[in-house]
C-alpha positions in Angstrom: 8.0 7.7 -8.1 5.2 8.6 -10.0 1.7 7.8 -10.5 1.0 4.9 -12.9 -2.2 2.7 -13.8 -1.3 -0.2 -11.7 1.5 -0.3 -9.1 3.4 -2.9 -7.2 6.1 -3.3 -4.5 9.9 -4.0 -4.8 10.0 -7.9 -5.3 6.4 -8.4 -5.7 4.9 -10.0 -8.8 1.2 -9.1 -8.2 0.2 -5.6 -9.8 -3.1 -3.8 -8.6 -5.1 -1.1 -10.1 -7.4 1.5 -8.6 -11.1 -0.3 -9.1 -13.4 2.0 -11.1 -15.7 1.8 -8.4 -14.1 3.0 -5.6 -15.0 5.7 -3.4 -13.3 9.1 -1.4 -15.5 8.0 1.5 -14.1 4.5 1.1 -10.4 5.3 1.1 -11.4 7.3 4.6 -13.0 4.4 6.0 -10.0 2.0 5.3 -7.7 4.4 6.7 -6.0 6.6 3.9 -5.8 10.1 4.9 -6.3 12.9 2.4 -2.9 15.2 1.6 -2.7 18.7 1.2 -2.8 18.0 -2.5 -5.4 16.3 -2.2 -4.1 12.9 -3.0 -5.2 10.3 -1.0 -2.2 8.0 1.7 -1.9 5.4 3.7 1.0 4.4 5.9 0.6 0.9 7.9 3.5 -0.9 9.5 3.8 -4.4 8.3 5.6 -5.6 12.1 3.9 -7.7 14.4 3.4 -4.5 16.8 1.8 -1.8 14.9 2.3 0.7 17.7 6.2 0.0 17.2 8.7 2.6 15.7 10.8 0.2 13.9 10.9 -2.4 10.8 9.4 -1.5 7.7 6.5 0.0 6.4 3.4 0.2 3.4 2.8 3.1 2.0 -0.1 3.3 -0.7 -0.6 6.5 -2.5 -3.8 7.4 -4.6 -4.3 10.3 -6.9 -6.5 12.9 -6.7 -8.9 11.4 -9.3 -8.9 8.1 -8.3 -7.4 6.8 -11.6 -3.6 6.2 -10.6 -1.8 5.1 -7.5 1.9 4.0 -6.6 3.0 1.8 -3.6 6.4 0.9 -2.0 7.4 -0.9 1.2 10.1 1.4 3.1 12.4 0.9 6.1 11.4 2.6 9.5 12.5 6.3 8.1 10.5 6.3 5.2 12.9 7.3 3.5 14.5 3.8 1.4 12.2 1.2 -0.6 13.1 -2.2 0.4 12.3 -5.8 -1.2 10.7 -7.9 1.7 10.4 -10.6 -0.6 13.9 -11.9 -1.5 14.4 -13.8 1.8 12.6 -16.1 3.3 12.8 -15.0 6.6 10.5 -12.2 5.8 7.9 -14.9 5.5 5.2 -12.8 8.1 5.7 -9.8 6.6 4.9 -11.2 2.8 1.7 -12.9 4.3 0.6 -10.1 6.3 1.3 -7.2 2.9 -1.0 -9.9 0.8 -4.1 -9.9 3.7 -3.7 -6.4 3.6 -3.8 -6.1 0.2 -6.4 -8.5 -0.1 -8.6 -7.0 2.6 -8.4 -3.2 0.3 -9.4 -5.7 -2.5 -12.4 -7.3 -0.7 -13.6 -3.5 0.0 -14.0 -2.4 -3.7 -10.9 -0.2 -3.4 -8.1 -2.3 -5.8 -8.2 -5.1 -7.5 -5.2 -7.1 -8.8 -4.2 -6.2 -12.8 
């Protein structure tokens, strides 16, 4: 997956873009760590128990330059995007991806495109 201008998850029909004032020591504070290459990730499970091993997860990655990021929500591995939002029963796990979303918003680091 590569880098694009503004970025959403499988099944989502919101898009967000980096905000042209957002900060290195702003992505710290909210939690993204800083890669070898000097990109910019954050991995948060979306369960009910963060400390658990299992269910699926959001991973937000942010270029370098802070121009270009790409997001997908993966099973427990990593490893396999998945679409939380074509069943209902997911219902939590919608809500609690849009706080989240909303909270990096409220912070200056996205907004929605």
């Amino acid at each position: 997956m590569a880098f694009e201008k503004t970025a959403t998850v499988l099944g989502s029909t919101v898009k967000y873009q980096m905000n042209p004032n957002a900060k290195r020591y702003t992505l710290r504070d909210n939690g993204f760590v800083e890669t070898n290459g000097g990109n910019f990730q954050l991995i948060r499970s979306l369960e009910a128990t963060p400390q658990s091993k299992e269910g699926f997860k959001l991973k937000i990655t942010i270029s370098k330059d802070l121009q270009t990021l790409k997001m997908s929500i993966t099973n427990a591995t990593g490893l396999k995007a998945v679409n939380i939002f074509k069943s209902e029963q997911h219902r939590m796990l919608q809500d609690k991806f849009y706080f989240l979303m909303d909270g990096f918003i409220d912070r200056g680091l996205l907004e929605k495109a």
